[in-house]
N, CA and C atoms as an extended XYZ file, in Angstrom:
456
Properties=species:S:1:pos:R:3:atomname:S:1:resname:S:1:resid:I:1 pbc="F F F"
N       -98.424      -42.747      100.562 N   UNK     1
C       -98.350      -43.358      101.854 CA  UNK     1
C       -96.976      -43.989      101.998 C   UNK     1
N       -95.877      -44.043      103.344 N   UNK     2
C       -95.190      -44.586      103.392 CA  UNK     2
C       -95.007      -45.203      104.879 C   UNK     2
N       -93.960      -46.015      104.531 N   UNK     3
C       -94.122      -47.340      105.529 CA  UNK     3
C       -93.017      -46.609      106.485 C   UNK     3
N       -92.950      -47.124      107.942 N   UNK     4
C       -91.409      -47.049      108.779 CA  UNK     4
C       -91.962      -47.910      109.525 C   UNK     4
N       -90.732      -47.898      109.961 N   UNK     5
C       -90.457      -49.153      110.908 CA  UNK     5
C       -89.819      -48.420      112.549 C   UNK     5
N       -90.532      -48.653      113.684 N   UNK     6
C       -89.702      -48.016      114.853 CA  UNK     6
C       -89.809      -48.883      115.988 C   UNK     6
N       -88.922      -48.508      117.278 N   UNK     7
C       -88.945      -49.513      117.939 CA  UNK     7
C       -89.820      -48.481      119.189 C   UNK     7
N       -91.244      -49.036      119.245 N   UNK     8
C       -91.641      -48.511      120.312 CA  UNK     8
C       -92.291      -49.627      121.737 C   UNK     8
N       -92.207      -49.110      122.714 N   UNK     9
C       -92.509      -50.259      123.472 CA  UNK     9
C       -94.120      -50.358      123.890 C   UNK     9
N       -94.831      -49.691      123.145 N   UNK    10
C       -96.344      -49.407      123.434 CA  UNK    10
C       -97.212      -50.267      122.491 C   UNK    10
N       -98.384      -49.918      122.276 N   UNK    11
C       -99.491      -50.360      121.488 CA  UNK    11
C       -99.499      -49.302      120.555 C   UNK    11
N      -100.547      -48.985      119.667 N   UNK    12
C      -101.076      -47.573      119.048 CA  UNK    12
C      -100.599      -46.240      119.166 C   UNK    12
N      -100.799      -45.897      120.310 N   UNK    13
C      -100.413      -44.452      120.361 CA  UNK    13
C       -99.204      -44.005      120.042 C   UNK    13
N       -97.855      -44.600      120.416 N   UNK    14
C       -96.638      -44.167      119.743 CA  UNK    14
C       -96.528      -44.034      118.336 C   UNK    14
N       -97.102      -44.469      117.762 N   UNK    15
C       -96.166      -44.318      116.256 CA  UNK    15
C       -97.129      -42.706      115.936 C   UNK    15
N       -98.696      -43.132      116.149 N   UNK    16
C       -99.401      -41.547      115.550 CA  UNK    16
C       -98.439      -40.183      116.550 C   UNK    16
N       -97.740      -39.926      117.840 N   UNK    17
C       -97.397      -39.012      118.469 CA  UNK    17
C       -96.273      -38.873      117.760 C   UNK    17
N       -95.422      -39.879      117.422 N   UNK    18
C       -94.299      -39.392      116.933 CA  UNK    18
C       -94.467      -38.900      115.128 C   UNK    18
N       -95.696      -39.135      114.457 N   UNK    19
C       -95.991      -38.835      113.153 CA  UNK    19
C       -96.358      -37.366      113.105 C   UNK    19
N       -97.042      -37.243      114.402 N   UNK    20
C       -97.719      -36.204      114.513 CA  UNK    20
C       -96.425      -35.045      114.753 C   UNK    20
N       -95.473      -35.484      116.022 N   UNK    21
C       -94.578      -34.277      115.896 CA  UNK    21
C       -93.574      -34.348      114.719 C   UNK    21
N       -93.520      -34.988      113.860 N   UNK    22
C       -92.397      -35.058      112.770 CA  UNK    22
C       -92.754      -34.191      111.833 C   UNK    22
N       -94.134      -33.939      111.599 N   UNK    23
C       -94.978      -32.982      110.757 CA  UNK    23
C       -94.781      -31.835      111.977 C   UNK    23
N       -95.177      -31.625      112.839 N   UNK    24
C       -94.885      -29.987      113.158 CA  UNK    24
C       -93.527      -30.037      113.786 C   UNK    24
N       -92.609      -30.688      114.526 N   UNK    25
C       -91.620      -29.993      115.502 CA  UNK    25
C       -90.793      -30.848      115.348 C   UNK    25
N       -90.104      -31.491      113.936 N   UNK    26
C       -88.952      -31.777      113.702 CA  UNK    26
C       -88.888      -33.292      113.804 C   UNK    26
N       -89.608      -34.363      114.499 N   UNK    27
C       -89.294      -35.858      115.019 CA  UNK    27
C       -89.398      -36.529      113.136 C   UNK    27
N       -88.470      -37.349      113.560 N   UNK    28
C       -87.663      -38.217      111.953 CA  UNK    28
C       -88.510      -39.637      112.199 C   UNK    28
N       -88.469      -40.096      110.681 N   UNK    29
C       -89.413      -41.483      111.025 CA  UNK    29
C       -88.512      -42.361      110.558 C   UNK    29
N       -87.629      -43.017      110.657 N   UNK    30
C       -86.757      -44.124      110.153 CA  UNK    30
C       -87.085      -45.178      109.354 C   UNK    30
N       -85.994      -45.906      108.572 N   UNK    31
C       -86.283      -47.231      108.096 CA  UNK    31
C       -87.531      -47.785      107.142 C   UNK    31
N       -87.544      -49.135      107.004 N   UNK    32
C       -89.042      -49.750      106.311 CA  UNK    32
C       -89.562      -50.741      107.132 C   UNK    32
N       -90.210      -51.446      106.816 N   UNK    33
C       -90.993      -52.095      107.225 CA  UNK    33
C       -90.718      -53.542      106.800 C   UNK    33
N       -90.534      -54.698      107.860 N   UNK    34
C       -90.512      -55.879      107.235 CA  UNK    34
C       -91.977      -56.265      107.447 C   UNK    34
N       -92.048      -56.484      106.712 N   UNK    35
C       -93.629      -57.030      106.304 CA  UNK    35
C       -94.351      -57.694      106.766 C   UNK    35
N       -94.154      -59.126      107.200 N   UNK    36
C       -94.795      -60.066      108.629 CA  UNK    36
C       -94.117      -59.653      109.549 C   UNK    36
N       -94.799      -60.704      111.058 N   UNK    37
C       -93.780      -60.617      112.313 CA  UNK    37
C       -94.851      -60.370      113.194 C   UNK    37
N       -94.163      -60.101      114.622 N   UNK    38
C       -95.005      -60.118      115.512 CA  UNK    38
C       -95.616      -58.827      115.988 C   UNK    38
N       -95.358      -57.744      115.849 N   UNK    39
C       -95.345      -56.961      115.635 CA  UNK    39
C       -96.769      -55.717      115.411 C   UNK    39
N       -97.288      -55.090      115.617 N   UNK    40
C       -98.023      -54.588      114.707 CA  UNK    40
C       -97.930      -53.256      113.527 C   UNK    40
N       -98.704      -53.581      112.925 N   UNK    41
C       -98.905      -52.493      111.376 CA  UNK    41
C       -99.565      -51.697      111.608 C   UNK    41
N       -99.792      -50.299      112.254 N   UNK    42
C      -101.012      -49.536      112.280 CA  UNK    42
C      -100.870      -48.757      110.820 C   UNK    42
N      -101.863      -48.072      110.409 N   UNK    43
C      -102.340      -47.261      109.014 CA  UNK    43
C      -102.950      -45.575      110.259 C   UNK    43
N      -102.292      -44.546      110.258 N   UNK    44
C      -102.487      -43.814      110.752 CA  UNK    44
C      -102.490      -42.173      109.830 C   UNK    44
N      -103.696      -41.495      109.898 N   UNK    45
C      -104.282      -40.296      109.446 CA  UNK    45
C      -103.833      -39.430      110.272 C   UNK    45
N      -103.256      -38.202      109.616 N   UNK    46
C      -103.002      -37.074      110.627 CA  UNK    46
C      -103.638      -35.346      110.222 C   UNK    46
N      -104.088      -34.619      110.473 N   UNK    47
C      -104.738      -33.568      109.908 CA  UNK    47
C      -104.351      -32.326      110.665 C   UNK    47
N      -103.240      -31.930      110.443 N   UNK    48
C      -103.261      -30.277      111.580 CA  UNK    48
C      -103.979      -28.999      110.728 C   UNK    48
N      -103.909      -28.129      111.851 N   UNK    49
C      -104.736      -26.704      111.673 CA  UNK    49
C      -103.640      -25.754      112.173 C   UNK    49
N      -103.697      -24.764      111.660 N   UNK    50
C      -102.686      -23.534      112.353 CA  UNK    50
C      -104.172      -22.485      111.842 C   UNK    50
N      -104.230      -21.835      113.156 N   UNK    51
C      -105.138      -20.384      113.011 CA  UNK    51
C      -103.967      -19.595      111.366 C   UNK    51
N      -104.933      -19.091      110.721 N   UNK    52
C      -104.636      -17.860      109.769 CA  UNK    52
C      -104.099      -18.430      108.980 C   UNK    52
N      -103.999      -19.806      108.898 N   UNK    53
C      -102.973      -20.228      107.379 CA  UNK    53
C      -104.375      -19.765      105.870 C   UNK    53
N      -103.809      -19.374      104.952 N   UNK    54
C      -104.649      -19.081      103.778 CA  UNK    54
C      -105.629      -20.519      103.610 C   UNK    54
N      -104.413      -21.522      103.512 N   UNK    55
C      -105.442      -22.960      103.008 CA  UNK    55
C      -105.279      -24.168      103.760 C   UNK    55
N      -106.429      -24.700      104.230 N   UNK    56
C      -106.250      -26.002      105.125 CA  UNK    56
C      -105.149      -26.801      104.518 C   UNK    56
N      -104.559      -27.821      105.196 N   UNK    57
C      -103.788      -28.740      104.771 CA  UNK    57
C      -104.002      -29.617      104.873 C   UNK    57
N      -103.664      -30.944      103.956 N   UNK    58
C      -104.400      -32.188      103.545 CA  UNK    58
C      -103.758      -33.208      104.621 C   UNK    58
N      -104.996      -34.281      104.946 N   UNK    59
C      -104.590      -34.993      105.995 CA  UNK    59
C      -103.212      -35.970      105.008 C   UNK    59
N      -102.609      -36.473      106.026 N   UNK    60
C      -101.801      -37.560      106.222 CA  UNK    60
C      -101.782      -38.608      106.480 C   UNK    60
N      -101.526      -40.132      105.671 N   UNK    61
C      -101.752      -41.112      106.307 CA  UNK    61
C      -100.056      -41.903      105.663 C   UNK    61
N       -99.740      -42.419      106.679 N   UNK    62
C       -98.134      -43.424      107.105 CA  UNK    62
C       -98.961      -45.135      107.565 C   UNK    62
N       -98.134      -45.431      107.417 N   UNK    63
C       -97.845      -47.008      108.129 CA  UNK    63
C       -96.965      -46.810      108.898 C   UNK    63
N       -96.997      -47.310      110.253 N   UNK    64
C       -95.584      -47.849      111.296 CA  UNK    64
C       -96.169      -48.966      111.843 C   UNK    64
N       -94.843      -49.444      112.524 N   UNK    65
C       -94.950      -50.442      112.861 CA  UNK    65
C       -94.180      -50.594      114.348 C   UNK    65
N       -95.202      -50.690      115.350 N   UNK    66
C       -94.999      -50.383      116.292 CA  UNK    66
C       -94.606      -52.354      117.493 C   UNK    66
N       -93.340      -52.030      117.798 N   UNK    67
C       -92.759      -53.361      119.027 CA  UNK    67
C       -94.048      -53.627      120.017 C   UNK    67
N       -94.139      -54.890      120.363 N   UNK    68
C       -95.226      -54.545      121.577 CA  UNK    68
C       -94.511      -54.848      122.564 C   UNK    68
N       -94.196      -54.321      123.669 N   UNK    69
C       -93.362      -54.259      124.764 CA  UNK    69
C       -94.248      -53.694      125.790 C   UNK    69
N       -95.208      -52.496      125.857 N   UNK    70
C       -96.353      -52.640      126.915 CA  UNK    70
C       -96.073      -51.468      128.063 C   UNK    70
N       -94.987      -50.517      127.532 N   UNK    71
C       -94.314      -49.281      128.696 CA  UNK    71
C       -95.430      -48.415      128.496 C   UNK    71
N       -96.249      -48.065      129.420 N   UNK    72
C       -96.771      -46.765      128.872 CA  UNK    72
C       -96.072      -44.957      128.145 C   UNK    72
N       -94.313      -44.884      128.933 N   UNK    73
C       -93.555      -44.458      128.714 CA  UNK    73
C       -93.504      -44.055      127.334 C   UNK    73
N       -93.769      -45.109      126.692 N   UNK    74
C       -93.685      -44.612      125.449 CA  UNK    74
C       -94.647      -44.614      124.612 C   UNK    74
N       -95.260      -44.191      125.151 N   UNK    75
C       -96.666      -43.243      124.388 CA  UNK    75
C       -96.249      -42.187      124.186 C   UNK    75
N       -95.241      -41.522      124.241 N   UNK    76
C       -94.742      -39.863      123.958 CA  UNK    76
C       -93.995      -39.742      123.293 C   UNK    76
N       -93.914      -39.053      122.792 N   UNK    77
C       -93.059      -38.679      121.678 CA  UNK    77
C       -91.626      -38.659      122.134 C   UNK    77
N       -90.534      -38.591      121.960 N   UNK    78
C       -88.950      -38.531      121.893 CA  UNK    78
C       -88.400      -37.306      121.084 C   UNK    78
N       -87.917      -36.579      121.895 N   UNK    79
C       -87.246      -35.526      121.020 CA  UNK    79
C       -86.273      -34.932      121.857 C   UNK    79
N       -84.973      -34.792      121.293 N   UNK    80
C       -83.741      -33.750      121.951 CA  UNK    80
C       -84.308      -32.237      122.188 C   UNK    80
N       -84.426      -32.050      123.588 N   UNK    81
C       -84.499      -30.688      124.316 CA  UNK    81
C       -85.985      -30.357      124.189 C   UNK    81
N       -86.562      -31.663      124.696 N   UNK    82
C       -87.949      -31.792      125.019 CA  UNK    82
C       -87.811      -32.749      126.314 C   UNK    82
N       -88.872      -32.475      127.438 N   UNK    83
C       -89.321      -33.641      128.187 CA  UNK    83
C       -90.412      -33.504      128.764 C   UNK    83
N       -90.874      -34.827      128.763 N   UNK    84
C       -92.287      -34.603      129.440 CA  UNK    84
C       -92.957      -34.324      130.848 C   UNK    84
N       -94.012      -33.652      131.017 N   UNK    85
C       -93.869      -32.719      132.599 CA  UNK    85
C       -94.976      -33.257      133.126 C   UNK    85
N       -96.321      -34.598      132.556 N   UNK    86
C       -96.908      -35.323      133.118 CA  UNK    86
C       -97.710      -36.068      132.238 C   UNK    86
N       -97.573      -36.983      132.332 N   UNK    87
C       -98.772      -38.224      131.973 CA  UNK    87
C       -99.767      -39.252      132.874 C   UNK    87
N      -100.656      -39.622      132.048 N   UNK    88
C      -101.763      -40.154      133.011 CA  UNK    88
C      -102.643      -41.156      132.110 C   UNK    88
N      -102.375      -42.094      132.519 N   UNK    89
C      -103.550      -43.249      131.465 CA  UNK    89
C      -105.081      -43.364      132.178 C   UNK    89
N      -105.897      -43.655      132.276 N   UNK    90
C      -107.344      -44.095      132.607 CA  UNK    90
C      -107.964      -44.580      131.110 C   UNK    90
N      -108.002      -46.271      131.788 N   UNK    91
C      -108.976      -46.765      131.062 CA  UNK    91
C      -107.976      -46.799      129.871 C   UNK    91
N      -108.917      -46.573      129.136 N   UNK    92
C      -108.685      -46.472      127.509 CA  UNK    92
C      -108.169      -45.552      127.112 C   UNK    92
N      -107.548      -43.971      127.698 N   UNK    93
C      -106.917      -42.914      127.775 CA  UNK    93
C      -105.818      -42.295      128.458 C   UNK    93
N      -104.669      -41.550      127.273 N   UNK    94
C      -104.190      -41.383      127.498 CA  UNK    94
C      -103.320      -39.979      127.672 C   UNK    94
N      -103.227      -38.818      128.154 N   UNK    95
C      -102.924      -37.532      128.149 CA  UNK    95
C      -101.876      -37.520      128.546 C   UNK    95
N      -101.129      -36.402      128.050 N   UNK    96
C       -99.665      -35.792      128.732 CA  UNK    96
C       -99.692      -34.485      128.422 C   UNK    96
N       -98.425      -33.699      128.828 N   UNK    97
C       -98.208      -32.734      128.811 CA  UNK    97
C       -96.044      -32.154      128.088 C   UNK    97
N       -96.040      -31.881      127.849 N   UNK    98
C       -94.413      -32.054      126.864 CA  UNK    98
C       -94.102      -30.572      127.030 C   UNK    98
N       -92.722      -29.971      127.158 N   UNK    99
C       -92.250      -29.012      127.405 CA  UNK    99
C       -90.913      -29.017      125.937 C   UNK    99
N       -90.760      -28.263      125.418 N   UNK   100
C       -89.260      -28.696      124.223 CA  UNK   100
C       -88.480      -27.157      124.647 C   UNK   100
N       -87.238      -27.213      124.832 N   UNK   101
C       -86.722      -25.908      124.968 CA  UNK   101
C       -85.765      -25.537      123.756 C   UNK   101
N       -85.407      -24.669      123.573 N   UNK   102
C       -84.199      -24.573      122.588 CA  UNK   102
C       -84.814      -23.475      121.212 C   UNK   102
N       -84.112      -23.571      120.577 N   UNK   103
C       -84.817      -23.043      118.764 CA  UNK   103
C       -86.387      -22.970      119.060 C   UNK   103
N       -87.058      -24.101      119.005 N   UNK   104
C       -88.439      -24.330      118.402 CA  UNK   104
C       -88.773      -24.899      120.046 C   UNK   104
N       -89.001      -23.576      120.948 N   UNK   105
C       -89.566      -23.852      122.302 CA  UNK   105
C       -91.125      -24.427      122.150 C   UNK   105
N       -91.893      -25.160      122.411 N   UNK   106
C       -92.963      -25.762      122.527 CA  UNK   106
C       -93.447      -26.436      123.778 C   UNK   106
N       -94.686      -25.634      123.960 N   UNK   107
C       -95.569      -26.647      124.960 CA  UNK   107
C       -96.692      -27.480      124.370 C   UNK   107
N       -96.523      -28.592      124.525 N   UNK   108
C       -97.589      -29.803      123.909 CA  UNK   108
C       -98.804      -30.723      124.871 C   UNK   108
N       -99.628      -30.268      124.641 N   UNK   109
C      -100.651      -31.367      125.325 CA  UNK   109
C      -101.508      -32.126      124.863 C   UNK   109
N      -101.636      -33.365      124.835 N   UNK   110
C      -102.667      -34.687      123.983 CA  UNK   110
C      -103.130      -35.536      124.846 C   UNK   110
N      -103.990      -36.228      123.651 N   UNK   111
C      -104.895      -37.350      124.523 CA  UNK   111
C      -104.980      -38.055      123.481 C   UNK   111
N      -105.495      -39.412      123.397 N   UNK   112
C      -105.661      -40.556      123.104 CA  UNK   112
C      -106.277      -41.232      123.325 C   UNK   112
N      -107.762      -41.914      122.884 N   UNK   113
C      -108.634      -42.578      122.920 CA  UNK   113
C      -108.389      -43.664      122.166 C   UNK   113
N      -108.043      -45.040      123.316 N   UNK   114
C      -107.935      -46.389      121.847 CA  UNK   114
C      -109.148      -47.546      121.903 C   UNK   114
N      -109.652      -47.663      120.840 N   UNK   115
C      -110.707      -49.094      120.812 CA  UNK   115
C      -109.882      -50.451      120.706 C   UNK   115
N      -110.455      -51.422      120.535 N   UNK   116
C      -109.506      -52.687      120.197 CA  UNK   116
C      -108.744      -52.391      119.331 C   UNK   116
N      -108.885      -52.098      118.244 N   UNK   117
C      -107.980      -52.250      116.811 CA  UNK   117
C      -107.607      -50.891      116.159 C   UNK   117
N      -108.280      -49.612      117.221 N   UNK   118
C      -107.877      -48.590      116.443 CA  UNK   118
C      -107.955      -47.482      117.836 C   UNK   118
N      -107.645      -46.208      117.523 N   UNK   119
C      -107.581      -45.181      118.196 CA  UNK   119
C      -107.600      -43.662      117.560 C   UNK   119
N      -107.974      -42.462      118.380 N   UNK   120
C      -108.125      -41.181      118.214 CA  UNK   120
C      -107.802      -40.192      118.803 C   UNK   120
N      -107.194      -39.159      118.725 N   UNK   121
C      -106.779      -38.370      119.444 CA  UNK   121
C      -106.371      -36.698      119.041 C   UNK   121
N      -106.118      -35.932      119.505 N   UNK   122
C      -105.823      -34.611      119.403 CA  UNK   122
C      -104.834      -34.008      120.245 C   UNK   122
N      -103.520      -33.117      119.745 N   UNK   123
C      -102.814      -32.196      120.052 CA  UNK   123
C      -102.842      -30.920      119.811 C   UNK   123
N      -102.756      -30.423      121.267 N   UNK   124
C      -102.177      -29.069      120.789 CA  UNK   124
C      -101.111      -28.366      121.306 C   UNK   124
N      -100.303      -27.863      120.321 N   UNK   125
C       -99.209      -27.351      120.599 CA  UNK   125
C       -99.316      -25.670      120.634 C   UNK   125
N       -98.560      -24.955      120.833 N   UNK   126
C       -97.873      -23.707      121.143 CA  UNK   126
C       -96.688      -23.443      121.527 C   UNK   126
N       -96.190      -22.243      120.942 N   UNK   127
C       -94.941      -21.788      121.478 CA  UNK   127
C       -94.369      -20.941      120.132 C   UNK   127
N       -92.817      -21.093      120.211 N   UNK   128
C       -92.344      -20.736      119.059 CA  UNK   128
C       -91.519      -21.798      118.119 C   UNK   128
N       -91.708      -21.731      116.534 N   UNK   129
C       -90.791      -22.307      115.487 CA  UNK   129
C       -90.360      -21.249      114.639 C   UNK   129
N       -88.803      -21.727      114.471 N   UNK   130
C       -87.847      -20.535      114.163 CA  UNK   130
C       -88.128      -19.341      114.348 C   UNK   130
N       -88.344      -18.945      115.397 N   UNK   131
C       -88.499      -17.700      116.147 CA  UNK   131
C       -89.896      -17.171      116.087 C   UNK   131
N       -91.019      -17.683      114.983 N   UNK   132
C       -92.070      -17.179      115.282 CA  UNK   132
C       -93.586      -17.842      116.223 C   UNK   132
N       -93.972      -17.101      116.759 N   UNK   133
C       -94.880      -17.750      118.007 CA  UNK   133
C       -96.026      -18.387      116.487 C   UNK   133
N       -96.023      -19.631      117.222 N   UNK   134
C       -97.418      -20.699      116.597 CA  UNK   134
C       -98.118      -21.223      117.653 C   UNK   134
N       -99.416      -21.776      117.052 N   UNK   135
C      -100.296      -22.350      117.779 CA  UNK   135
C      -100.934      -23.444      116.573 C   UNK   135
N      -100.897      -24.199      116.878 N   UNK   136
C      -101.343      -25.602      115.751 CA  UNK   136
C      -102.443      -26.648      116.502 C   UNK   136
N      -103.160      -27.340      116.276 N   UNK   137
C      -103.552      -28.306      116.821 CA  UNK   137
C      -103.533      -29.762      115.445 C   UNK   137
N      -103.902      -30.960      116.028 N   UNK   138
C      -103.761      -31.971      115.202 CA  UNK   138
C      -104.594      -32.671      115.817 C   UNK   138
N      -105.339      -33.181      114.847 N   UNK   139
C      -106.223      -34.616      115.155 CA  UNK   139
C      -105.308      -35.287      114.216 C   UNK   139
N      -106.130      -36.923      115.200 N   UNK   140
C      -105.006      -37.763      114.105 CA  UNK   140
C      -106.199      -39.665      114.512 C   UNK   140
N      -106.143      -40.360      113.751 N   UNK   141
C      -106.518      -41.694      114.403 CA  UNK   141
C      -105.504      -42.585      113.349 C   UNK   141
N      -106.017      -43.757      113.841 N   UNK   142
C      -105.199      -45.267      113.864 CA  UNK   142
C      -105.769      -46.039      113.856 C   UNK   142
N      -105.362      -47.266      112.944 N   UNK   143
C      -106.331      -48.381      112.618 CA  UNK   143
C      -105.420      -49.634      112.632 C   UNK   143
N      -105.329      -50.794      113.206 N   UNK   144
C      -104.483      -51.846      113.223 CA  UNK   144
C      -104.650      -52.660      111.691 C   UNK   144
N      -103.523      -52.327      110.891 N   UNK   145
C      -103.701      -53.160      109.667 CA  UNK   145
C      -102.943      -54.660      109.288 C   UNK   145
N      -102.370      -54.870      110.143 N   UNK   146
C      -101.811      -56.370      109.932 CA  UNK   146
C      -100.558      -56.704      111.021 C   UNK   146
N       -99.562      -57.426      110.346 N   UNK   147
C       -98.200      -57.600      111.344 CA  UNK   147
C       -97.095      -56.917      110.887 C   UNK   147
N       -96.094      -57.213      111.383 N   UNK   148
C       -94.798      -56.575      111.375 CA  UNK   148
C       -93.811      -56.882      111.885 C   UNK   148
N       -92.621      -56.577      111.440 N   UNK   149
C       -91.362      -56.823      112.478 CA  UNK   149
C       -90.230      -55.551      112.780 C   UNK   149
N       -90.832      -55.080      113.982 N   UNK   150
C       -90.382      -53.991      114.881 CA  UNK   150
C       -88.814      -53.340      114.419 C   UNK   150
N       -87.689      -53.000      114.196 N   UNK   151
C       -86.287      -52.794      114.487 CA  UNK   151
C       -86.059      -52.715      116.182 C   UNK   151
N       -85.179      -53.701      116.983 N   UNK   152
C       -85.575      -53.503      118.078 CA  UNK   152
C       -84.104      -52.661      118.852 C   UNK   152
């Protein structure tokens, strides 16, 4: 398990979207973690699937530590020669839709279900990486494990 530290302006959902695309479509996780602060600590599981791989692959679990700043904006992931083509919160949920052009063209769509202290959700992607067409999906959840202090 390892720790990062990022500056997001959301609750929960940012740190698992950006964990989630760093494992399939390139997004980097920076830094450590200062340990108290205001901040929060989520503990987040990630599990993708690709049709036809020989052997499942073992879930994932990170620490980040996500700013609370409150943009819904950044519930999405960040990536050069990607942007997003719609989002929509209700309630306790959150969906979008992500376009990436270039090398590793991808269309991405997720959702996000958060409780008080934790959350759940699923992606799925398509398109192509290094030239060959994929289709992946990812579940992933989140659990609030303590404090933190953001990099802002």
């Amino acid at each position: 398990m390892s720790i990062s530290r990022r500056k997001f302006a959301a609750p929960p959902m940012t740190p698992i979207l950006v964990l989630l695309a760093a494992s399939v479509a390139g997004y980097g996780i920076p830094d450590t973690v200062a340990a108290q602060g205001k901040d929060d600590l989520w503990e987040i599981t990630s599990k993708m699937e690709m049709p036809g791989m020989p052997m499942a692959m073992p879930a994932q679990t990170q620490r980040v530590c996500v700013a609370k700043t409150g943009k819904d904006d950044d519930y999405i992931p960040k990536r050069e020669n990607c942007r997003v083509q719609d989002s929509k919160r209700a309630g306790n949920k959150i969906s979008y839709k992500m376009v990436c052009t270039g090398k590793d063209a991808l269309t991405i769509a997720g959702e996000t279900t958060f409780g008080a202290s934790s959350y759940d959700g699923r992606m799925q992607m398509s398109g192509k990486m290094d030239g060959q067409q994929v289709e992946m999906s990812q579940t992933y959840s989140g659990k609030r494990v303590g404090d933190c202090t953001a990099s802002r």
